[in-house]
C-alpha positions in Angstrom: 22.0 6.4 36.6 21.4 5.5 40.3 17.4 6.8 40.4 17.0 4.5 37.2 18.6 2.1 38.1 16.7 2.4 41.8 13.4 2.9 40.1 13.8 -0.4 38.2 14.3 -2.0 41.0 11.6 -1.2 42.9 9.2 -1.3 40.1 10.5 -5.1 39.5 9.8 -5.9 43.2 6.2 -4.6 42.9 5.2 -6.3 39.8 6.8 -9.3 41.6 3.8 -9.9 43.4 1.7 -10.2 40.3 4.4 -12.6 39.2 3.5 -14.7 42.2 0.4 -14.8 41.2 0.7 -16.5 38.0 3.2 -18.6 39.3 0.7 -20.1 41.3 -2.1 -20.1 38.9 0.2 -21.3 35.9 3.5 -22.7 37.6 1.7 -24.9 40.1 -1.6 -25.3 39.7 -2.0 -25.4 35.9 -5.1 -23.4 35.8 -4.6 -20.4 32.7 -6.3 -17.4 35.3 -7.3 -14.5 32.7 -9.1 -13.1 35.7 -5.6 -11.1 36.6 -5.9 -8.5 34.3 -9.4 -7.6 36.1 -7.9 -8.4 39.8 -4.7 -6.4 39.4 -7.0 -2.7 38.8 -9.7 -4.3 41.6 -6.9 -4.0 44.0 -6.1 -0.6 43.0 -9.7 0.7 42.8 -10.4 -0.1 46.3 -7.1 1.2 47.6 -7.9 4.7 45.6 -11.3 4.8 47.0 -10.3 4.1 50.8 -7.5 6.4 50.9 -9.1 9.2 49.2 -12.0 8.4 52.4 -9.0 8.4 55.0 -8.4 4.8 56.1 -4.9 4.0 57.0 -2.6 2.8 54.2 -1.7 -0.2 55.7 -5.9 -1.1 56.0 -6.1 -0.8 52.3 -3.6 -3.3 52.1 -6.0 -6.0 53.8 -8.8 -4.9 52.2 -7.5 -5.1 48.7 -6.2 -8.9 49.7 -9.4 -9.2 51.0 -11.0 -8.2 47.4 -8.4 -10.3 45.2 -9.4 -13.2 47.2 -13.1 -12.8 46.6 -12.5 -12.6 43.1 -10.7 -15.8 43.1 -13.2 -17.2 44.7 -15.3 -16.3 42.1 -13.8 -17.7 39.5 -13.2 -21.1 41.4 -17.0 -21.7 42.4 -17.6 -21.1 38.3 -15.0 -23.7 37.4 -15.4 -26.1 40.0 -19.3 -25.8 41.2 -20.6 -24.6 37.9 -18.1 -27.0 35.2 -17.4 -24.1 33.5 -13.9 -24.5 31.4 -10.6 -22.8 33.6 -10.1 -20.6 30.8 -13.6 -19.4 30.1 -14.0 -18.9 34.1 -11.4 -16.7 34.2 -12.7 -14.3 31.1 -16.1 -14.3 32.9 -14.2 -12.9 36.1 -12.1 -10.5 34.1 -15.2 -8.9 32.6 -17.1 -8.9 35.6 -14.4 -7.2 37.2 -14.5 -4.4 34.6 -17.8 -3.3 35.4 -16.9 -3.9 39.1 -13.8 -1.4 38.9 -16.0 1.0 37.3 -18.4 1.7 39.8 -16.0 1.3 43.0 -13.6 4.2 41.7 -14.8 5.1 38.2 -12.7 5.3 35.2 -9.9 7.0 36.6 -9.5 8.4 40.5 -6.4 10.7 41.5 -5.3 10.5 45.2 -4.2 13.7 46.4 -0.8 14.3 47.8 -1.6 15.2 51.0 -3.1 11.6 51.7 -0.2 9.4 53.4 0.3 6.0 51.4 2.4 3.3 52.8 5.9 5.4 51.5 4.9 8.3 52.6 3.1 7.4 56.4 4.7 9.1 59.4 6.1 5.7 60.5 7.6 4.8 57.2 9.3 8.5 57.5 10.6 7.9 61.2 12.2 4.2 60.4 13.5 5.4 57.0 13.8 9.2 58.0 17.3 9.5 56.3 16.3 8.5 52.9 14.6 10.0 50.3 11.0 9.2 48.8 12.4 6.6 45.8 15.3 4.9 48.1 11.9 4.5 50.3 9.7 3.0 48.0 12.7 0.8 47.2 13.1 -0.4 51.3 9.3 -0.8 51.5 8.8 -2.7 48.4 12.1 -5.3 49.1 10.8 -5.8 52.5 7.0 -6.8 51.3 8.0 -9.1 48.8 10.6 -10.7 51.1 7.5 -11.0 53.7 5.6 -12.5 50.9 8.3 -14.7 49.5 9.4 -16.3 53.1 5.4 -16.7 53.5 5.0 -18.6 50.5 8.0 -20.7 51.1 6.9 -21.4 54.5 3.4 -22.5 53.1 4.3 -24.4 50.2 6.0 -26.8 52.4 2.8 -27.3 54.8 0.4 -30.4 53.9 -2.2 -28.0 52.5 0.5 -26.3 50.3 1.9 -29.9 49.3 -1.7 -31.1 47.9 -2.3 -27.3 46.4 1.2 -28.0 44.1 -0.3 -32.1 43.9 -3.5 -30.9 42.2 -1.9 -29.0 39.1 0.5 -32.5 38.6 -1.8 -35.3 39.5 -5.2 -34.0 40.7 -6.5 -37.8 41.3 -4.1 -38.3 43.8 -5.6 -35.7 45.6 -8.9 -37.3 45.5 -6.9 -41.0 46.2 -6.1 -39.1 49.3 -9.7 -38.5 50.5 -9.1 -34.6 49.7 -11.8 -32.4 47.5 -9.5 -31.1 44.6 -12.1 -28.9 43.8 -11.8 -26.8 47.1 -7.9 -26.7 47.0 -8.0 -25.6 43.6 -10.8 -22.7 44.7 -7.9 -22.0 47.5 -5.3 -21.6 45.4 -7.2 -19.1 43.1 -8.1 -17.2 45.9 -4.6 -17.2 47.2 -3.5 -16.1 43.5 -5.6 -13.4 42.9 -4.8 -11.9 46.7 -1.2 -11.2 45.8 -2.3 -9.6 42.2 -4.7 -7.6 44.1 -2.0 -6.7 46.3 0.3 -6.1 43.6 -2.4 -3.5 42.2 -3.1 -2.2 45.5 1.0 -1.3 45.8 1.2 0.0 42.7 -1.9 2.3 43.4 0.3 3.7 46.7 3.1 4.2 44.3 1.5 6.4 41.4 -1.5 7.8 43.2 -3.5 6.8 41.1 -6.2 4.5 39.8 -7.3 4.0 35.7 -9.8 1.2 34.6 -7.6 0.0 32.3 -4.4 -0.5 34.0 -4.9 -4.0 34.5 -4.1 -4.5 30.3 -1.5 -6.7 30.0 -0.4 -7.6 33.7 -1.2 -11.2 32.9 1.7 -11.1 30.0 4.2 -9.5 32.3 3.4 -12.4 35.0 3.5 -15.1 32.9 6.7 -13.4 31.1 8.6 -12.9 34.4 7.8 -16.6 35.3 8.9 -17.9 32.2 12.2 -16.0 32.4 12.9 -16.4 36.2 12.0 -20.6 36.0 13.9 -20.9 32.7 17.4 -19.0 33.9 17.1 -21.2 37.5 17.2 -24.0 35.6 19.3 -23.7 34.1 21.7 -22.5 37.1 20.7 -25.6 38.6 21.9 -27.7 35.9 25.3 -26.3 36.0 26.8 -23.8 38.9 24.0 -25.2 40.9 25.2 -28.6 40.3 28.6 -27.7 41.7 27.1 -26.6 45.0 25.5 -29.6 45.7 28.6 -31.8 47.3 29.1 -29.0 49.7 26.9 -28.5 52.7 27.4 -25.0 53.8 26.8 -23.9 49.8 24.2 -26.6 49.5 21.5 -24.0 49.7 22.4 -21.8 46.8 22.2 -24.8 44.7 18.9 -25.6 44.3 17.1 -21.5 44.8 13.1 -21.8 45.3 10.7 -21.1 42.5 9.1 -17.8 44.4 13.0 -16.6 44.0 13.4 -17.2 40.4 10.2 -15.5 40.3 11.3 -12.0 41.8 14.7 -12.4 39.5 12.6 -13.2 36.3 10.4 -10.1 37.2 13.3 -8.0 37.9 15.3 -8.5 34.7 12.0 -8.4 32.6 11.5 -4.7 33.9 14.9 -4.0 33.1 15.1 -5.1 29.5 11.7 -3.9 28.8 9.9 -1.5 31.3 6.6 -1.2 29.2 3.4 -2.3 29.7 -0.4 -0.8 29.5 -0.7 3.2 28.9 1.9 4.6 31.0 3.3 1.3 31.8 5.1 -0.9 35.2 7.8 1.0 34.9 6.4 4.3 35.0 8.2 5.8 38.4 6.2 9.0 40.0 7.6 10.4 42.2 5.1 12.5 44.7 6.3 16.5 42.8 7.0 14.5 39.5 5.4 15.9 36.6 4.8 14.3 32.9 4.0 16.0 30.0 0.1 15.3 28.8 -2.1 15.4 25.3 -5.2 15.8 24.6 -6.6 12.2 23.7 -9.2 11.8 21.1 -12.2 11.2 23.2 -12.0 14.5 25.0 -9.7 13.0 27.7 -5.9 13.1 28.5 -3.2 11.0 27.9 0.5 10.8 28.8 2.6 12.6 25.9 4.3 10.1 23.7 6.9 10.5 21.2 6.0 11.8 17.7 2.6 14.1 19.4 1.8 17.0 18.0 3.0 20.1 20.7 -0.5 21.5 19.7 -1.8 18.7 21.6 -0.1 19.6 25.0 -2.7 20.1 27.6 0.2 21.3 30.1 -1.4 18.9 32.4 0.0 16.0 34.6 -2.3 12.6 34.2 -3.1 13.0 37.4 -4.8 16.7 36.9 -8.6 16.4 35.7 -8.8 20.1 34.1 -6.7 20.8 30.9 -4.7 24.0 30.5 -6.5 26.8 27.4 -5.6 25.8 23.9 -2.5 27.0 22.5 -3.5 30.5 20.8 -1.7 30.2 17.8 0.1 27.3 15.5 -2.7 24.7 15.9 -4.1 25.4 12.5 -3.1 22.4 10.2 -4.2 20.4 13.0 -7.7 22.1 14.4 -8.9 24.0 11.5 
């Protein structure tokens, strides 16, 4: 009861920062961003391929931010420069992207256990030596989103953040204000798609592993968890929050910022329903875990799922490349 209730925890705190994402995109600057299902695996890709080559866990980190953010870019200059429609820009990222993520780290890349990752570096050992690997995943995890919460906080109150949450209410008093709307909204798709492709980047440190189509259905799970987290702080604020309000030292806790209805709403959502593309968010591998695998149609594998065949048992983790012999016997009403 405690690992699940551990690994749905952390696996809510890491999808949180694609949350933050969409919260941004949708929430604040009403722009519908399909490019997230194409940033979350870019972040990902290039984390696989840079720690399979050696650079330092906490490198990949930047350069997957560094990716998400050139992505967003993308898809601003389309919109804005190019008058392409916001939703049709962020399709034309989120194929691009495919093809992208296909020849940075293929369809699928395996890191190998022996590579460090940022739970499993020697200083993430010596500050959390006492604890085992899913208690650190948890620590890590909590403390980047709460770095990344208190950031966002921080930023939103800054003039720039003011006239990026002005241009998804009232973009012409942006321009009334002698700012280009057009460059504050590219900002705040670039700012967007660098915590997706950080969310993809700490997911890849998590399973070890990268697949082209991981990013399927990220975009619902943001836009689920923001839903859920705005929707249940609202309605706290209209009554328990309303309480608070008359007294000073609780005046805080009445009003709780958007970013923290955010990491609830993602939270709960992987707790009622931990599902999402393939394997899913709330897949937790742990560094010797091992799941059962099939033989998938196209030659591949797959992880096993209820109602297979056992003929179809490759006897394979996902994360091995070369399937186990065939069964010797009992296959025939399947393989003839």
């Amino acid at each position: 009861m405690a690992d699940l209730l551990i690994s749905t925890l952390t696996q809510g705190l890491i999808y949180a920062l694609i949350s933050f994402g969409v919260y941004i995109t949708y929430s604040i600057l009403d722009f519908p961003d399909l490019g997230v299902d194409g940033t979350f695996p870019l972040g990902a890709a290039v984390t696989a391929v840079l720690l399979t080559r050696g650079v330092s866990p906490l490198a990949t980190l930047a350069a997957a931010i560094a990716a998400g953010a050139l992505a967003g870019l993308f898809t601003g200059v389309v919109h804005v420069c190019l008058k392409v429609r916001n939703l049709l820009a962020g399709i034309i990222t989120m194929t691009a992207l495919f093809s992208i993520n296909l020849q940075i780290a293929g369809s699928n890349l395996t890191v190998d256990r022996s590579v460090e990752t940022i739970f499993t570096a020697a200083w993430a050992e010596s500050a959390l030596g006492g604890l085992n690997l899913m208690e650190r995943k948890l620590v890590i995890s909590l403390v980047l989103v709460i770095v990344v919460k208190v950031v966002l906080d921080l930023y939103f109150k800054t003039k720039s953040g003011l006239l990026l949450r002005a241009v998804g209410d009232n973009a012409d008093l942006v321009t009334t204000l002698a700012k280009d709307r057009g460059a504050v909204k590219i900002f705040g798709l670039m700012l967007s798609n660098a915590l997706v492709a950080l969310a993809g980047s700490v997911v890849c440190h998590e399973q070890r592993s990268f697949s082209a189509t991981m990013g399927t259905g990220q975009l619902v799970y943001g836009l689920a968890a923001v839903i859920i987290g705005v929707s249940l702080m609202n309605f706290y604020a209209a009554g328990p929050g309303r309480l608070l309000r008359g007294k000073p030292v609780l005046r805080l806790l009445a009003s709780p910022q958007g970013t923290t209805a955010v990491v609830l709403g993602s939270i709960l959502l992987q707790a009622v329903h931990p599902g999402g593309a393939e394997c899913g968010p709330a897949c937790q591998h742990d560094e010797a875990g091992h799941r059962r695998a099939v033989f998938a149609g196209t030659g591949g594998i797959r992880p096993e799922r209820r109602g297979d065949h056992p003929c179809l048992r490759s006897g394979t983790s996902p994360r091995s490349i070369t399937p186990a012999p065939w069964p010797s016997s009992g296959c025939s009403t399947i393989f003839p």
